[in-house]
PAVO-266064 format. One line per 8 residues: number of its first residue (from 1); for each residue x, y, z of C-alpha. Coordinates in Angstrom, 1 decimal, padded with zeros to 4 digits, always signed. Each point is the difference from the previous one (the first is absolute). Last residue first. Example, Ala and Ser with C-alpha at 12.3 -4.5 7.8 and 13.67 -1.06 7.14 Angstrom:
2
2> +013.7/-001.1/+007.1 | -001.4/-003.4/+000.7
END
This chain:
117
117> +025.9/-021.8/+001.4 | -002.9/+001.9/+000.8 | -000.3/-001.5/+003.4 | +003.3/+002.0/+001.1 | -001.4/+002.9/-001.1 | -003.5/-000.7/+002.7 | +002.2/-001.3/+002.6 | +002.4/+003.2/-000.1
109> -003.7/+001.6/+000.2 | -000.8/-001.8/+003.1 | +003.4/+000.5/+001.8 | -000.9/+004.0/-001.0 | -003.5/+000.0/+001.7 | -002.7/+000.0/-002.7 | -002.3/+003.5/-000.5 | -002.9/-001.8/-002.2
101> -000.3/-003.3/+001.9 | +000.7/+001.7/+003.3 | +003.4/+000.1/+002.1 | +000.1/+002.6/+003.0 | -000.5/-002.5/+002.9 | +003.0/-002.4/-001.8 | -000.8/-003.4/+001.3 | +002.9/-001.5/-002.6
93> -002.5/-002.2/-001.2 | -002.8/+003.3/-001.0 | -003.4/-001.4/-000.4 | -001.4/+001.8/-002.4 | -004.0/+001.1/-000.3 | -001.2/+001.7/-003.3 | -000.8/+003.8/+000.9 | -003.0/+001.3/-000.8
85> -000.3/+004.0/+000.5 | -003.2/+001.1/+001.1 | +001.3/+000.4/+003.5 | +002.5/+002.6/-001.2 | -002.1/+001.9/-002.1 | -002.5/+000.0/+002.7 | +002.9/+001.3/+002.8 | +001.5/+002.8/-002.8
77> -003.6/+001.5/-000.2 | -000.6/+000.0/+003.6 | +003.7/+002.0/+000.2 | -001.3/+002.3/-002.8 | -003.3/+000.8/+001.4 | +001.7/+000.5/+003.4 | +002.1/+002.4/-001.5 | -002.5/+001.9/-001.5
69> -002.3/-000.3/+003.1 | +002.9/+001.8/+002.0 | +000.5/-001.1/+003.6 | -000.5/+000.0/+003.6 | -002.6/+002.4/+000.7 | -001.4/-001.3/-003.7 | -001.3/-003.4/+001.4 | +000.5/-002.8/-002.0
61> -000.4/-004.0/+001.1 | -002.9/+000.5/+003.3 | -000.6/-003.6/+000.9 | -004.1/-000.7/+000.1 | +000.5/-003.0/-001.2 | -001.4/+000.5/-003.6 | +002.5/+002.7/-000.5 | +000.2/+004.1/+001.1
53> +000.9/+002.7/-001.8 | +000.6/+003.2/+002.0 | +000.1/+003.8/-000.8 | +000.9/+002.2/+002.7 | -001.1/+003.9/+000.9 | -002.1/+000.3/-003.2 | +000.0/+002.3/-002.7 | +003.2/-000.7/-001.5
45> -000.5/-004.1/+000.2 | -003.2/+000.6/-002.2 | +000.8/-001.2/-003.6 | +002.8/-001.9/+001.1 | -001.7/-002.4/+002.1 | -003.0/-000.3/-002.0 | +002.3/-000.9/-003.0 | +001.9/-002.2/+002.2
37> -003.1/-002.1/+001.5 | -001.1/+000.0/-004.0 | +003.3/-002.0/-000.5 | -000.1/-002.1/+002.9 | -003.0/-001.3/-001.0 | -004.1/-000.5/+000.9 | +000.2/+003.1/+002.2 | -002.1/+001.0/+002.6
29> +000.2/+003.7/+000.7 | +000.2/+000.8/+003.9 | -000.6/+003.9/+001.7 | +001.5/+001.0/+003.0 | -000.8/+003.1/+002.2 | -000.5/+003.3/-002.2 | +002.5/+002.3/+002.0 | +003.1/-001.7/+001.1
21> -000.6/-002.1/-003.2 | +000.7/-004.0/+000.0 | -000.3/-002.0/-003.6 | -000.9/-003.7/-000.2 | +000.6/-001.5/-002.6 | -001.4/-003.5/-000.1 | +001.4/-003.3/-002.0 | -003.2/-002.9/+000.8
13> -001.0/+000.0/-003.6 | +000.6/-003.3/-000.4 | +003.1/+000.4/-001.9 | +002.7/-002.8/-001.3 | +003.3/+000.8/-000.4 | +003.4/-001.7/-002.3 | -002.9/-001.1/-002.7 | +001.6/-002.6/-001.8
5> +002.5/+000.9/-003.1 | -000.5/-002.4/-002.9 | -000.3/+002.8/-002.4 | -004.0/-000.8/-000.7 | -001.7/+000.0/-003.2
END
């Protein structure tokens, strides 16, 4: 039985990590997540020189010269939470930019009381 959530990613297996060593040249581990990419990455990103994961497009999204895998992990984490989130749409009439159907804009929840009665 399914939760109603949709799949937020979809992999192809096209998620590499590629990991660069002063000594041993550079070595790439294809990756059918990004899960497994950061379970490679932080099984071996102390005995390299950098640690990289790299998308379908060839666009490098991690590299450990410029930060942390764990916090990575947790901001990538945070991002498919986000996008798995369903919002219904609302179309505020006051144009209020920061006015969405579950976080109204004050004139819309005066409208909303006033509604009641």
């Amino acid at each position: 039985m399914s939760d109603g959530l949709e799949p937020t990613e979809e992999y192809d297996g096209s998620i590499t990590v590629r990991l660069l060593d002063d000594r041993a040249g550079r070595e790439e581990i294809r990756c059918s997540s990004y899960e497994r990419a950061i379970e490679h990455v932080k099984t071996r990103e102390h005995s390299v020189t950098v640690a990289k994961i790299v998308d379908g497009s060839d666009s490098v999204v991690f590299t450990s010269a410029e930060m942390d895998i764990d916090d990575w992990e947790r901001a990538w984490r945070r991002e498919k939470r986000r996008q798995s989130v369903q919002v219904e749409d609302h179309d505020c009439p006051y144009d209020s930019v920061s006015c969405f159907a579950d976080d109204r804009c004050v004139q819309c929840q005066i409208d909303a009381v006033r509604d009641q009665y």
